[in-house]
C-alpha positions in Angstrom: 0.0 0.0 0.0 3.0 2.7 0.6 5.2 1.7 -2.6 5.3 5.3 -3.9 8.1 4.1 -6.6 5.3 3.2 -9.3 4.6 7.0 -8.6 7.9 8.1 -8.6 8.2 6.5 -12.2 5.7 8.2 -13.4 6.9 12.0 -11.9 10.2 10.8 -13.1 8.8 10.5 -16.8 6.5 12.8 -17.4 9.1 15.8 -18.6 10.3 14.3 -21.0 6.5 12.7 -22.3 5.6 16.6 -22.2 8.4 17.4 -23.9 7.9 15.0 -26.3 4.4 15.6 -27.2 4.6 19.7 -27.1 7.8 19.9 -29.3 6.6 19.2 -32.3 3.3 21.0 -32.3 2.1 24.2 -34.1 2.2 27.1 -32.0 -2.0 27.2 -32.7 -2.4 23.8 -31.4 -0.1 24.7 -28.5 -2.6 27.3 -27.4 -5.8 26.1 -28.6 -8.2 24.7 -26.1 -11.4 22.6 -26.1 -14.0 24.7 -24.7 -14.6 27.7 -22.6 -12.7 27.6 -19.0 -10.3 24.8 -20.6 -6.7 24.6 -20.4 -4.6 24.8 -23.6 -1.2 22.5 -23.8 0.4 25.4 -23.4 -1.2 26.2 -20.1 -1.1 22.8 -19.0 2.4 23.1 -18.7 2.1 26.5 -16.9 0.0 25.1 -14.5 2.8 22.0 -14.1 5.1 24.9 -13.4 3.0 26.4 -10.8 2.2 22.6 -9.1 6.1 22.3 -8.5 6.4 26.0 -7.1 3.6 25.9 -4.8 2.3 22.9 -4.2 4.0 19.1 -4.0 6.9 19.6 -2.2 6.0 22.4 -0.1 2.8 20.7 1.4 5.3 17.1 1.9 7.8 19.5 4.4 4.2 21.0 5.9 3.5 17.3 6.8 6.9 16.3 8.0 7.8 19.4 10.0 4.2 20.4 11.3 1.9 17.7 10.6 -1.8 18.4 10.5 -1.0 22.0 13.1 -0.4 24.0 9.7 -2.9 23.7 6.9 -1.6 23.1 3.8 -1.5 26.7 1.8 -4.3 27.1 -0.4 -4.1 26.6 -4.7 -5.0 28.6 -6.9 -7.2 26.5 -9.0 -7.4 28.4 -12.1 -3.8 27.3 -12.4 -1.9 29.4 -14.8 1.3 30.4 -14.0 1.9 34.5 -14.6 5.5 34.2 -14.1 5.5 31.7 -17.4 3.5 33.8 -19.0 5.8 35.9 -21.1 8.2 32.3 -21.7 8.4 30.3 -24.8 7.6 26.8 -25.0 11.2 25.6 -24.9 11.5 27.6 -21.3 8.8 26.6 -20.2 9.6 23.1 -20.8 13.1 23.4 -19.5 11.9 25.1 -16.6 9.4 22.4 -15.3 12.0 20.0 -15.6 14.6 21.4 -13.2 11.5 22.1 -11.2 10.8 18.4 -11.1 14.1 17.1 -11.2 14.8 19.5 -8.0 11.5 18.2 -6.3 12.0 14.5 -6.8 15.8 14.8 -5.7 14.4 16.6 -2.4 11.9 13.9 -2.0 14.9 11.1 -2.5 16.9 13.1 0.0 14.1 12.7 3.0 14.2 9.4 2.8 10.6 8.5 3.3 9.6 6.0 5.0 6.7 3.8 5.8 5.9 5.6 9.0 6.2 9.0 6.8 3.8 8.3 4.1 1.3 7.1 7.0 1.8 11.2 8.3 -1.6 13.1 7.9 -1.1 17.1 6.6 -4.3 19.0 6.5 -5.5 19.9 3.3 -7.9 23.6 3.4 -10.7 21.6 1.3 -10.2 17.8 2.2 -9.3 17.8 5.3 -6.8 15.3 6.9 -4.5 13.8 4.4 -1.5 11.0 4.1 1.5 11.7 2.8 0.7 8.7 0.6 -2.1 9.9 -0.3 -0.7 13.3 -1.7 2.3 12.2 -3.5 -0.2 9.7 -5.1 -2.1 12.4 -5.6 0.6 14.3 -7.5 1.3 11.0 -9.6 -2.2 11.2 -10.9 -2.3 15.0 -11.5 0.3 14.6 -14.3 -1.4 11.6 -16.0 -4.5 13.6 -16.2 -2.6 17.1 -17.2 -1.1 14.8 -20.2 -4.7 13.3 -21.0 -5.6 16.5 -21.2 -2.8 17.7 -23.5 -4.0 15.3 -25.8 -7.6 16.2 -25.6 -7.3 19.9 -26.4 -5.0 18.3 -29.3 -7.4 16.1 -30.5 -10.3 18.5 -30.3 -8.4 20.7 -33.1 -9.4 17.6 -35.6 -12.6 16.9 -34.7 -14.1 17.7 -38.4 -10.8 16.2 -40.1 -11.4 13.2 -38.6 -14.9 12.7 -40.3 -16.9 9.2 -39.5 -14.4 8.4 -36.7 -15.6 11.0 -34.1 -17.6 9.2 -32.5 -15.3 6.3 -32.0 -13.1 8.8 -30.8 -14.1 9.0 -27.0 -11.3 11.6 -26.3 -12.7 14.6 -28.5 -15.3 16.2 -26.5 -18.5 16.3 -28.6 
């Protein structure tokens, strides 16, 4: 139940499956979204960048040095990062990188253990929280940022696509 490595692979990899899938695209796709109050890639990864600034790693030293005493700071949901704003792709993407590369070497450096990830940090929404639960937590945010890279990408050819919309449960319709 506490194996966090399957997690830690997946934080570990998701840079470079960012980088890989933003690279190549057209600077419209990189900023189209698929609907009103949706995220472009491009602001995906802006919000990525904001998730390693403020939120991760700062909320795993709240648990470990104050427990559930200090509620966890709160996040701005809307999630786009204004000191990215003004960056290119390419330093955006280099930037969440050594973000993440930083993050997961300070998580390797505490040395977490079994009795750690059972800690409980106080989340302002949620309420008591493991440690496991968050880093989890942070695991599954990236998965669902990339699904949702792909999503505002695939919406841009929802009429090129033709008879295979439907079939196509990814495209919002």
């Amino acid at each position: 139940m506490h194996d966090i490595a399957p997690t830690l692979r997946i934080l570990r990899a998701t840079p470079g499956v960012i980088r890989n899938l933003l690279e190549g695209l057209t600077d419209d796709l990189l900023r189209a979204n698929y609907g009103p109050d949706t995220f472009s890639p491009f602001d995906v990864l802006g919000h990525l960048i904001l998730g390693e600034r403020l939120d991760w790693v700062p909320r795993i030293r709240i648990i470990m040095e104050h427990g559930e005493s200090r509620e966890f700071d709160p996040f701005p949901w809307d999630g786009r990062d204004a000191d990215t704003a003004q960056m290119t792709r390419g330093d955006r993407l280099d930037v969440f990188e050594d973000l993440r590369a930083a993050n997961l070497d300070a998580v390797d450096a505490m040395q977490l253990t079994s009795a750690d990830l059972e800690r409980t940090g106080m989340h302002p929404i949620f309420g008591p929280v493991t440690m496991h639960q968050m880093i989890s937590t942070w695991g599954v945010h990236d998965v669902h940022h990339t699904a949702q890279i792909c999503k505002a990408v695939n919406y841009q050819f929802r009429e090129a696509i033709g008879p295979w919309r439907p079939n196509v449960n990814s495209i919002p319709q």
